[in-house]
N, C-alpha and C positions, 0 to 999 in steps of 0.2 A: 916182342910186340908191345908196342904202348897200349896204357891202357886208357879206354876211352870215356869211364866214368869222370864222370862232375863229381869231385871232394871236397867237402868242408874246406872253408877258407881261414875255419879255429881250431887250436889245437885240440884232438880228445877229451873232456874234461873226466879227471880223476874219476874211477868208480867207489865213489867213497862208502857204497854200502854192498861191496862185495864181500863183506864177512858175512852178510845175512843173508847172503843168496845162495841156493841148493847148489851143490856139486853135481848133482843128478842131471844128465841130459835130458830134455825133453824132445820128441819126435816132431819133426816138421808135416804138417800134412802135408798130402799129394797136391789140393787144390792150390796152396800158393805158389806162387812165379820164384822161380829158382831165378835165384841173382846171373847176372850173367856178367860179360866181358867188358860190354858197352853201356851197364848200365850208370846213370845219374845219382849220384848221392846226395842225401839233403847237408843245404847250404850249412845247418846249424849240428852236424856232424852223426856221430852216431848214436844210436835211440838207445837210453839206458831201460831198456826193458828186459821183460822175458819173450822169449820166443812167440809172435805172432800165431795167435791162435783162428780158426777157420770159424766167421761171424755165421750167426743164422741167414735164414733167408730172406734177402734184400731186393730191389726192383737193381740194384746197381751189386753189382760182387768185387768192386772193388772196396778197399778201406781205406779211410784217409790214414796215413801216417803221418798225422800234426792233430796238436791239441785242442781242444774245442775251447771257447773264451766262454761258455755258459756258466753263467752264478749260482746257478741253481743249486742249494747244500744236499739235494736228496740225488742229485748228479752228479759228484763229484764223490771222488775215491773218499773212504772217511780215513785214510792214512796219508791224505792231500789236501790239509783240508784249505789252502789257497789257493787252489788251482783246478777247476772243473772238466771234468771231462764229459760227455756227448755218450754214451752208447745207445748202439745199432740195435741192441738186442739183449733180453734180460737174460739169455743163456752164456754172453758171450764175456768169455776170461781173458783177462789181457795179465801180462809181466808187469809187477807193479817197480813203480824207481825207488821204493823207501825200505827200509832193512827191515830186519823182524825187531830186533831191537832199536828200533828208531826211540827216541825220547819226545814225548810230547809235551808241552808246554801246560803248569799247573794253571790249571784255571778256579772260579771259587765253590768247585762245586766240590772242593771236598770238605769242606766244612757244611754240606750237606748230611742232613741225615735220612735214610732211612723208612718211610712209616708204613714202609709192607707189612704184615702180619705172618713175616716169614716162617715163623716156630709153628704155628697154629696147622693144626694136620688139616683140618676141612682144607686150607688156603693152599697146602702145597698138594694135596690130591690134586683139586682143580687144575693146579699150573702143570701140576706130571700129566692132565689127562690135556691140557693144551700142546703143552709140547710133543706129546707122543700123538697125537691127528695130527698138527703140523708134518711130525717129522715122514710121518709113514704117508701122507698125503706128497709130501714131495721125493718120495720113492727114497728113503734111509732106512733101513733093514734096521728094527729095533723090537721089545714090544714092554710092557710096561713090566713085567718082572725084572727085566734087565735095568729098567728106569728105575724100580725101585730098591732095589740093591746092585748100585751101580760099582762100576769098577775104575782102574784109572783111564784104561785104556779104552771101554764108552766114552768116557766122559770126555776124553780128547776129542774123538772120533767127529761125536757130536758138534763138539765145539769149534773144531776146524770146518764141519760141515757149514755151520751156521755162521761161522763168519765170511767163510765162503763165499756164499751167499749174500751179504753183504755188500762184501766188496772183493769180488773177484779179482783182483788185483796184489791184493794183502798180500806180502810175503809170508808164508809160512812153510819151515824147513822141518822135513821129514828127521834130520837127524840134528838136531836143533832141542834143545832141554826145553820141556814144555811147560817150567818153571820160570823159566828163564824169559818167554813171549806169551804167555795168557795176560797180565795184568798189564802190557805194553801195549797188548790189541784191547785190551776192555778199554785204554785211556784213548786208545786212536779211535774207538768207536763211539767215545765219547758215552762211555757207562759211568751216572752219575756218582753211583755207587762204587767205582775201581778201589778206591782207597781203604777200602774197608774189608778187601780182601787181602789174607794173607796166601803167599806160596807155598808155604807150607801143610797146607789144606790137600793140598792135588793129591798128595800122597796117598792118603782116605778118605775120598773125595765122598763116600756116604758113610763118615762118621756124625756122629750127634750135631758136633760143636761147629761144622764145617757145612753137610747136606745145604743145609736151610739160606745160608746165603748165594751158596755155588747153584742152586737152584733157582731162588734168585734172577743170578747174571745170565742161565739159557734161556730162563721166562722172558726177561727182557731182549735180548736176542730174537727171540721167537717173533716176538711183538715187531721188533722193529724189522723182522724179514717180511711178517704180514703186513707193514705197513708198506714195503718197499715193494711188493708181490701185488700189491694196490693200485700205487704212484705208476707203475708199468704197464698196469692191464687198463688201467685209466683212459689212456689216449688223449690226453693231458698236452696243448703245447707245448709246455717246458720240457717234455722228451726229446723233439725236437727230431723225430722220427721221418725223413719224407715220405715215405709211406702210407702214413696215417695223415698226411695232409690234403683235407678236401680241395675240390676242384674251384671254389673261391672260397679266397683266405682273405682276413685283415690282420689279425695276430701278426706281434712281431716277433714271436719263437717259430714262427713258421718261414716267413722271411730268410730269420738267422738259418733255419735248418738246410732250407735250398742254399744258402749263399756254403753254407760247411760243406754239403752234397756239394757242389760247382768245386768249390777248392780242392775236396777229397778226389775227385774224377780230375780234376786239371793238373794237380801236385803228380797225382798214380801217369801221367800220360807224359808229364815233363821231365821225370826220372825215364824214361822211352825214350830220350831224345827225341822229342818231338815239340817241335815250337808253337805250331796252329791248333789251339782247344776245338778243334770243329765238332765231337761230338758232345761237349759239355756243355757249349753254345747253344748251339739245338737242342740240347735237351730244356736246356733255362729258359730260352726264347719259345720252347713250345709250352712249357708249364703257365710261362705266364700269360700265355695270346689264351690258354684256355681260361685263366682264371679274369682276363680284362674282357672276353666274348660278351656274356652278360653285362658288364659295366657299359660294355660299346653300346650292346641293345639299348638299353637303358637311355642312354647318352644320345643316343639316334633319335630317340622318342622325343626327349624333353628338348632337342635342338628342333625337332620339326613343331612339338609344341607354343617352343618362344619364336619361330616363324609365323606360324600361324595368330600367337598373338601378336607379336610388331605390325603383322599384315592389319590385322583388326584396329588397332590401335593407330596406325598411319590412313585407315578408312576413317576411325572416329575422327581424329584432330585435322583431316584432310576434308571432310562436310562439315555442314552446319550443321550450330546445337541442335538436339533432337527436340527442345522448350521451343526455338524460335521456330519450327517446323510446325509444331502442334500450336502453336498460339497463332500459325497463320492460317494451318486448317481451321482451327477453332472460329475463325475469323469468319473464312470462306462458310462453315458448317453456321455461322448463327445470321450469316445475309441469306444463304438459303431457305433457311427456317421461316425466316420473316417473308421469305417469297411463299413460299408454301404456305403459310398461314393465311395470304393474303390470296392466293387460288383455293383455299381451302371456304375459306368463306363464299368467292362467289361459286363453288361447287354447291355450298349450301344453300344456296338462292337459288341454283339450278335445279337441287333435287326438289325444294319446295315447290317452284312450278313445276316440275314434272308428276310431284304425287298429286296438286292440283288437275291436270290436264290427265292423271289418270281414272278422276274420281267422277272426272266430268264424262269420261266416255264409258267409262261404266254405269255412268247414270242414262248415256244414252244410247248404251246394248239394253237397258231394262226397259224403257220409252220403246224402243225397236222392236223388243221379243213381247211386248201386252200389244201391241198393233198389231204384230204377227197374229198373235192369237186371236185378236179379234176377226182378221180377215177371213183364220181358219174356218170362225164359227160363222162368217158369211157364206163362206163358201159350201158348208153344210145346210145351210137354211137354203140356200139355192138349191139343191141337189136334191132335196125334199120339195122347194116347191116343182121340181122340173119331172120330178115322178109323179104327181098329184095330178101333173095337167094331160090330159086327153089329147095327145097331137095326131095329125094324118101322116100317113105315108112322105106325102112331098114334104109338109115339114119337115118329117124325121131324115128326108134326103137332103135335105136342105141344110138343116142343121149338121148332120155328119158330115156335109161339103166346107160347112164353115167350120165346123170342129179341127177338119182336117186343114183346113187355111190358117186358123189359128194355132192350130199343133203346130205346123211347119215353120210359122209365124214366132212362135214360143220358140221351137229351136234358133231358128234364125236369132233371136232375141238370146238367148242362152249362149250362141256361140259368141255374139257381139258381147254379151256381156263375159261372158270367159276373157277374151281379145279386151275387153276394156281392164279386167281386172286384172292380166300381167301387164297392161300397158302401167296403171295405176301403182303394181307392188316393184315394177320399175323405175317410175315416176317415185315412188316412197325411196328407194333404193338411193338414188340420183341426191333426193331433196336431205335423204340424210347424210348420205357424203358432203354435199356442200356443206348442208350443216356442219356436222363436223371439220370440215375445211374453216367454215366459217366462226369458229368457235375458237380452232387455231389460231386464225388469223387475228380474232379477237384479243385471244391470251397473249400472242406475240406481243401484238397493241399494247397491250396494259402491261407487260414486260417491259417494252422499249419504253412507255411512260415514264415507269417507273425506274430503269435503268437511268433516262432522261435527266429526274427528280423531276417530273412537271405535275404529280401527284401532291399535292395539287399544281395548278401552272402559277407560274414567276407571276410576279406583278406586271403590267395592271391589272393582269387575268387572272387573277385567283380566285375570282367568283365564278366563275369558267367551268361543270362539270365536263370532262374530256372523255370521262368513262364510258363503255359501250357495252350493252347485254345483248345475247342473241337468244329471244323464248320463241321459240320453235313449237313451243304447243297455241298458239292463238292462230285462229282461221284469218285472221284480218293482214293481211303482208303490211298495211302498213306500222302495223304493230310488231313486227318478226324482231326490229332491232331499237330498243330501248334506249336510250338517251339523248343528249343533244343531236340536233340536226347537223348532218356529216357536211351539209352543203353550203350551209347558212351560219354555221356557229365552228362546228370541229376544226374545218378546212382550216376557215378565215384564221382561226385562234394558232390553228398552229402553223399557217404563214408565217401571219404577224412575229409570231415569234422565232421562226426560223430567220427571219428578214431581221431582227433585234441582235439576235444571236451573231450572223452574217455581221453587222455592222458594228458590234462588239469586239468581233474577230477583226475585222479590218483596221478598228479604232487600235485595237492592240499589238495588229500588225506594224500599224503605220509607226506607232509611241517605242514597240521595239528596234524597228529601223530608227528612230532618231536617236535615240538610246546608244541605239551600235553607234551611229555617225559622231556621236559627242563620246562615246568611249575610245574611239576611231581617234578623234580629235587630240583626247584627254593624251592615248599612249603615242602620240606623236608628238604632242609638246613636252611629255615625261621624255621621249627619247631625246628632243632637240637639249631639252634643261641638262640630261645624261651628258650631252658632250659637249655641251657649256663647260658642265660639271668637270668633264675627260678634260676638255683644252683649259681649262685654269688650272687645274691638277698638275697639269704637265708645267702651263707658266710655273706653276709655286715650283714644282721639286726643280726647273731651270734655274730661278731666281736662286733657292737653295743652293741649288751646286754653284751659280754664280758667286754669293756671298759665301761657301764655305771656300770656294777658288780666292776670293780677296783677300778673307783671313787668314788661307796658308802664306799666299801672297804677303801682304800684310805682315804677317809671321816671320817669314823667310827673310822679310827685307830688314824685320825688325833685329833678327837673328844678327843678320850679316851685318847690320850697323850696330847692335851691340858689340861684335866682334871687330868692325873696324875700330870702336871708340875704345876698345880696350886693347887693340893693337896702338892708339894714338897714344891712347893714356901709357901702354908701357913706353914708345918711344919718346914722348915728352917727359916723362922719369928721366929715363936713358938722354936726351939734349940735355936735360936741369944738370943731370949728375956731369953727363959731359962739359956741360954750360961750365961748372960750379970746377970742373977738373983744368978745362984747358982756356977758363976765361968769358971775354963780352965774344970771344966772337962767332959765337952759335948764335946771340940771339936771335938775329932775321930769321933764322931756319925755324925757330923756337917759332917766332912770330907765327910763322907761315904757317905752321903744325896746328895753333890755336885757331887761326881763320881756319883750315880746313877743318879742325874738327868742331867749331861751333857749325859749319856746313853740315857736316854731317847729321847733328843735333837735331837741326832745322830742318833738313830733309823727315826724316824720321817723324818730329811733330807733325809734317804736313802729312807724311804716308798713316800717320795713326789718325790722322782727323777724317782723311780721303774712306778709311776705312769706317770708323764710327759710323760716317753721314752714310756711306752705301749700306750697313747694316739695319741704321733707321729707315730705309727707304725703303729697303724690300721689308721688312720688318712691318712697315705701315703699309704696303702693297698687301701683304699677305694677312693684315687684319680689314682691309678695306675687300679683300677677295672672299673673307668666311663671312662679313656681312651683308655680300654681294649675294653669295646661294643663301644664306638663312632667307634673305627678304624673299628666293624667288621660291624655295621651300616655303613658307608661308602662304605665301600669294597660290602656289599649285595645292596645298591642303585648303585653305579658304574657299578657291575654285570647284574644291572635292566636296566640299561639305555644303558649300550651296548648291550645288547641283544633285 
């Protein structure tokens, strides 16, 4: 049966660092995908790794098998150090591609020195009590008596732990001389200090001359596991974790991280034979609808914002200034004013005669109530003398008969005057509506006066008071309306002046109807001059085409008799030569050759005179034609300015 996988299209490339690699099998867990029959192989061949190990827990359980392009130096293998890789998780071990004895490139830090106080016991207490909470905080079975007389085989232990740790990737071989890769891995981990370590130290690794540097290199170690135990727990873009990427991002390690995630899920689906990413798509396309939602809101807002202003904005430039608005209220607000000031006043002349006509009948309710009084005290001196007097019987019947006449008398009197007196608060009722009608009427009046301008009135009447008052407190009617006489003066004055008015309008009528009839006139002798204008126009550009039709004319014929006279002229060469070859007896032809061509000559001068003289012609037509409109332009502007 063929097989169905997709294989590198390059050959295997050497495993040039299989001398450093364990011989020891490593166990596959259960969780990965057992290769199968059908499965895809990547294009760029096989992975020089170690055995894929099972990543922590991911939102995705797949892992990419291609290398991440991040720069990051606290990301990348430190036995790679070109080339960065991405991890998913700080637990998780990958097979590294670089041998345990790989050589690293010197760089200038070995001419470094040194300036730890590594001899000094307070110093190395400290770093054995650093290292030993490190190590037993990340679960390594130790305790510091082992730390302080250590053996070689701690000292490994540790040391593989810690680099471990690292860089999970590291090669390090179980049956590999541990002389042979400790100062290979200090230089790949870039300890600045490597060179100043001998091999020969491991042997007795807590002797005197030895302790204190090799102590030293796990301090640092130590240090840079806490830094990297840091950079992890961080949640740092540059991890580059999708997991730790909030629901809106701008970061471009978060970016990169989805686009690695997308490759990792599309690479794992395309080894499947399978051609269509549908779930890697929807996963990108829903990550991002989540993370542009709030952008959109946002976006919705400030689009209905700059509607809302364009709208505002096509209302202002769409009305008038809001100045020339207020300057015409302003306008309106200060002719009112003036109106109001001018009712205002005669309200003030109003209220003066009304406080007068109030002071008058209070002076004659006090006139009214001392007359009262006095009648009362008649009426008592009566009543005294009417008991004092001795009357008879018939008297006393008598008098109760007219008493009683008089009481009935008195009512009757009482009711008519009741009956008079809402006839009268009706009659008041009545006289003050008109009044006030008539007060209207008034202010209308002195309104329209004024609306008029005849405040005062036009000439010859400006001695003319026109104004009207109505005093409503004087008993005399003909006193009720104060100023000129309405019948005798008012009327007449403001006839006259309506009739003035009327006759002004007529005068103006009549002067703009002449006005139109001579503008009338004016645009019909402008149209008649217009095609004056048109039909000499049309003569000139005729005569033009006529005089450039003679010039080509003219041209053509002049053409063709230069051409005949220089056909004459060759064949009269050709007779002379002929003449001069075969004798006299060409001359006559000779002859005849000269008569026709001084013909020709002659033709020619009269065609070039024919021509000249029609060019002078129209030539003085067409100056005699712009003197002709300049005059009648003149004459129509003169017409315009006199009138």
């Amino acid at each position: 049966m063929a097989d169905l996988r997709r294989r590198s299209m390059m050959p295997p490339p050497p495993d040039t660092y299989g001398a450093g690699r364990s011989g020891i099998p490593q166990p596959v867990p259960s969780t990965i995908k057992k290769p199968t029959a059908n499965m895809r192989m990547s294009l760029t061949g096989p992975a020089l790794r170690a055995p894929y190990q099972t990543p922590g827990p991911s939102h995705n359980p797949r892992q990419s098998m291609m290398r991440s392009q991040n720069a990051n130096p606290l990301l990348q293998s430190t036995t790679k150090p070109n080339y960065g890789r991405t991890p998913l998780n700080s637990s998780t071990r990958h097979g590294s591609l670089w041998a345990a004895g790989g050589n690293v490139a010197p760089s200038g830090s070995q001419t470094l020195k040194d300036t730890r106080p590594l001899r000094d016991r307070q110093y190395q207490t400290k770093m054995r009590q650093e290292i030993l909470s490190y190590l037993q905080g990340s679960g390594f079975d130790i305790s510091m008596a082992s730390l302080a007389n250590i053996t070689g085989k701690d000292f490994r232990a540790i040391f593989d732990f810690l680099v471990l740790t690292l860089d999970p990737s590291h090669p390090l071989g179980q049956n590999t001389r541990f002389e042979d890769e400790f100062v290979p891995a200090l230089k790949a981990l870039r300890y600045p200090f490597a060179h100043q370590i001998d091999n020969k130290w491991l042997a007795a690794p807590a002797s005197m001359h030895s302790w204190p540097s090799l102590l030293g290199a796990l301090h640092w170690l130590v240090e840079m596991c806490k830094l990297r135990d840091d950079y992890f727990n961080s949640g740092h873009p540059t991890l580059q974790n999708p997991v730790d990427i909030p629901e809106e991002f701008d970061d471009p390690f978060d970016h990169r991280a989805l686009a690695f995630d997308y490759f990792d899920q599309a690479y794992t689906v395309w080894l499947d034979l399978i051609d269509d990413f549908i779930e890697p798509n929807r996963y990108l396309e829903d990550r991002y609808t989540r993370k542009n939602q709030s952008v959109q809101k946002d976006l919705e807002e400030l689009t209905k914002k700059l509607d809302h202003a364009k709208a505002e904005l096509h209302k202002l430039q769409s009305s008038s200034a809001p100045v020339s608005k207020l300057q015409n209220e302003n306008g309106l607000l200060t002719a009112d004013s003036e109106k109001f000031q001018k009712i205002l006043q005669q309200y003030e002349g109003r209220k003066k005669k009304l406080i007068d006509t109030i002071a008058y009948e209070k002076a004659e309710l006090g006139t009214g109530a001392a007359h009262l009084e006095q009648l009362k005290q008649e009426h008592a001196r009566l009543s005294e003398v009417v008991k004092e007097q001795n009357l008879t019987p018939e008297e006393v019947i008598r008098m109760n008969t007219d008493h009683e006449m008089l009481s009935r008398n008195l009512e009757d009197l009482k009711l008519k005057i009741a009956e008079t007196h809402k006839v009268v608060m009706t009659l008041e009722v009545t006289v003050t509506n008109r009044a006030e009608a008539a007060e209207e009427a008034l202010d209308a009046y002195t309104n329209l006066l004024s609306s008029l301008e005849l405040l005062p009135p036009l000439p010859p009447f400006q001695d003319v008071d026109l104004t009207l008052e109505l005093n409503t407190a004087t008993s005399n009617p003909q006193l009720l309306l104060l100023g000129a006489d309405i019948r005798k003066v008012i009327k007449p004055t403001l006839s006259s002046v309506a009739e003035s008015k009327r006759a002004e309008r007529a005068s103006l009528e009549s002067e703009r109807i002449k006005v139109d009839n001579e503008l009338d006139q004016l645009t019909l002798e402008c149209e008649n001059v217009e095609e004056e204008i048109g039909e000499l126009e049309r003569k000139v550009v005729a005569l033009g085409e006529q005089a450039e039709d003679l010039r080509e004319a003219a041209q053509r014929e002049a053409n063709v008799a230069s051409a005949e006279a220089a056909r004459l002229e060759r064949e009269l060469a050709h007779a002379r030569t002929a003449a001069l070859a075969s004798g006299m007896g060409v001359k006559s032809r000779l002859q005849a050759l000269q008569f026709d061509y001084n013909e020709k000559m002659e033709k020619i001068s009269r065609l070039k005179e024919e021509t000249v003289r029609a060019i002078i012609k129209n030539s003085h037509d067409i100056a005699m034609f712009k003197e002709e409109v300049s005059r009648h332009l003149r004459e129509l502007r003169e017409f315009a300015e006199g009138d």
